[in-house]
Every structure is written in structure tokens, then in C-alpha cells.
C-alpha positions as CSV (number, residue, x, y, z in Angstrom):
1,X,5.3,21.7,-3.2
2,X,6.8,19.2,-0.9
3,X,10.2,19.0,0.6
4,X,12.1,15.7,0.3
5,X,11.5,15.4,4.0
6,X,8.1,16.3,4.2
7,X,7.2,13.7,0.8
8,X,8.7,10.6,3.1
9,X,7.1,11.2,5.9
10,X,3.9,11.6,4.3
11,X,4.2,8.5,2.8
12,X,5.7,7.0,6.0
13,X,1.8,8.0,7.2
14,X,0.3,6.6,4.1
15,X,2.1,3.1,5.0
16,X,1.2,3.2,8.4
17,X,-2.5,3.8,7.1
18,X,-1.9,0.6,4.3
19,X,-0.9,-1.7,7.6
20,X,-3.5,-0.8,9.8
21,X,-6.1,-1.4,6.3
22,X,-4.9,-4.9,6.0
23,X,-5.0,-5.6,9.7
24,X,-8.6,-4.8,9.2
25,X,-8.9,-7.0,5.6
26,X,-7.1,-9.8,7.3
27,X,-9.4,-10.2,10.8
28,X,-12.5,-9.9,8.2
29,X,-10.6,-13.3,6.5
30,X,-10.5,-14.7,9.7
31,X,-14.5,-14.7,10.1
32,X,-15.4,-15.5,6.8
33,X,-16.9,-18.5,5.4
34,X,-14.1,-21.5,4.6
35,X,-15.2,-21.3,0.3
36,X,-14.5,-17.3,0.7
37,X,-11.4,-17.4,2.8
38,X,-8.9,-18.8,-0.2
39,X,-10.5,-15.7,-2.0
40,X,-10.1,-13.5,0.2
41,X,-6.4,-15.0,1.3
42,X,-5.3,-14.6,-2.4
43,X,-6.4,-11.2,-2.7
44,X,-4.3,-10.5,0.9
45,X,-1.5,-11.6,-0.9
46,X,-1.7,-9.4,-3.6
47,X,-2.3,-6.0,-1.2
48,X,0.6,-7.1,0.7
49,X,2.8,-7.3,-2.1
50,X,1.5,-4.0,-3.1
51,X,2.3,-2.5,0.0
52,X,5.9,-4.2,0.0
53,X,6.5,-2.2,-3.4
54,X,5.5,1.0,-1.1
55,X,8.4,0.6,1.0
56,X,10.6,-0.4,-1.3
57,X,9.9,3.0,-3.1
58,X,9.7,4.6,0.6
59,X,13.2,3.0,1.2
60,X,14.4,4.2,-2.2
61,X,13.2,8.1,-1.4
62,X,15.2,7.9,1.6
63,X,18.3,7.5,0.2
64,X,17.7,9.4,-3.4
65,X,19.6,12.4,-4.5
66,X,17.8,15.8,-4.8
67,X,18.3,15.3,-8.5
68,X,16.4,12.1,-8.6
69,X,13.8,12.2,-6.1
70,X,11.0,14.0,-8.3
71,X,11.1,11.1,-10.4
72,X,10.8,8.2,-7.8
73,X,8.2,10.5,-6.2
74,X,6.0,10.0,-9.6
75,X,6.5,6.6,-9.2
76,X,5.4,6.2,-5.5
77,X,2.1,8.3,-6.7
78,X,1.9,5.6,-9.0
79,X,2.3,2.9,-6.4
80,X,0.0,4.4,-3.8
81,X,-2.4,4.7,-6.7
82,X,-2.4,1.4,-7.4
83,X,-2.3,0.2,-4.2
84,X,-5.6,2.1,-3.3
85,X,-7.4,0.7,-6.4
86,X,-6.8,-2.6,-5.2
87,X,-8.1,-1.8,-1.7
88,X,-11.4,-0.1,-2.9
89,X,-12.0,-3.4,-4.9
90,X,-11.3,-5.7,-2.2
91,X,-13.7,-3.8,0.1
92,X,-16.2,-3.9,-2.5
93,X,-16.5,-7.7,-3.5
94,X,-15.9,-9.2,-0.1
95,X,-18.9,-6.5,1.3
């Protein structure tokens, strides 16, 4: 099992990871076709605010007691989850 420490700076990594995806997404927007760019824009938006709730959480491990961290740990899971749901589905209808 993970140490406090060790939890944040995996997801520090995972965050990093998230950034360097969209960097990718959003020079792909760049190059598409003007009817699949609003698309595409719209669906930037949503990743992004996805990722925003993944340092909010991030930001909220930092500073959490021992007591309380297990629990917003679940809930990061549950972010990152989500987050890399939406990314897999984003690759695959703009391919």
C-alpha cells in the first residue's frame, strides 16, 4: 500500500501525463478540418475541466490529515478513472 507521499506524487506523474495528453489532443484540433474543430474544441473543454478536478483533489491530498486521506484517495481513483474514460473516447471518435 501506498504512503501518503508516495500516493501524491504518483498522481503528481499521472497529471503531468494528463498535460502532456491534451498538448497532443489540442495540436490534433489545430490541424483538423474547421466543421470538426468546434467538436473537437468542446470536447477539450471537457478534458480540461476534468483534469482541473485532478488537481483540485491533488491539492486536497496535500494538505489532508492521515485520517482522511484514504477517503480522498478513493475519490482521486475515481477522478483519474473518469478522466481516462473520457480520453480513450476522445481518441477514438476524432481517429
Amino acid at each position: 500500500m501506498l504512503t501518503k507521499d508516495e500516493y501524491v506524487e504518483k498522481m503528481k506523474k499521472r497529471l503531468d501525463k494528463w498535460s502532456a495528453e491534451m498538448d497532443v489532443l489540442e495540436e490534433k484540433a489545430l490541424k483538423t478540418q474547421e466543421d470538426a474543430k468546434s467538436k473537437y474544441q468542446e470536447q477539450l473543454v471537457v478534458l480540461r475541466a476534468k483534469r482541473k478536478e485532478g488537481e483540485e483533489k491533488l491539492e486536497a491530498l496535500k494538505s489532508s490529515t492521515e485520517d482522511s486521506w484514504e477517503q480522498l484517495k478513493a475519490e482521486t481513483e475515481n477522478v483519474w478513472e473518469a478522466f481516462k474514460d473520457s480520453v480513450q473516447a476522445f481518441k477514438a471518435h476524432f481517429k
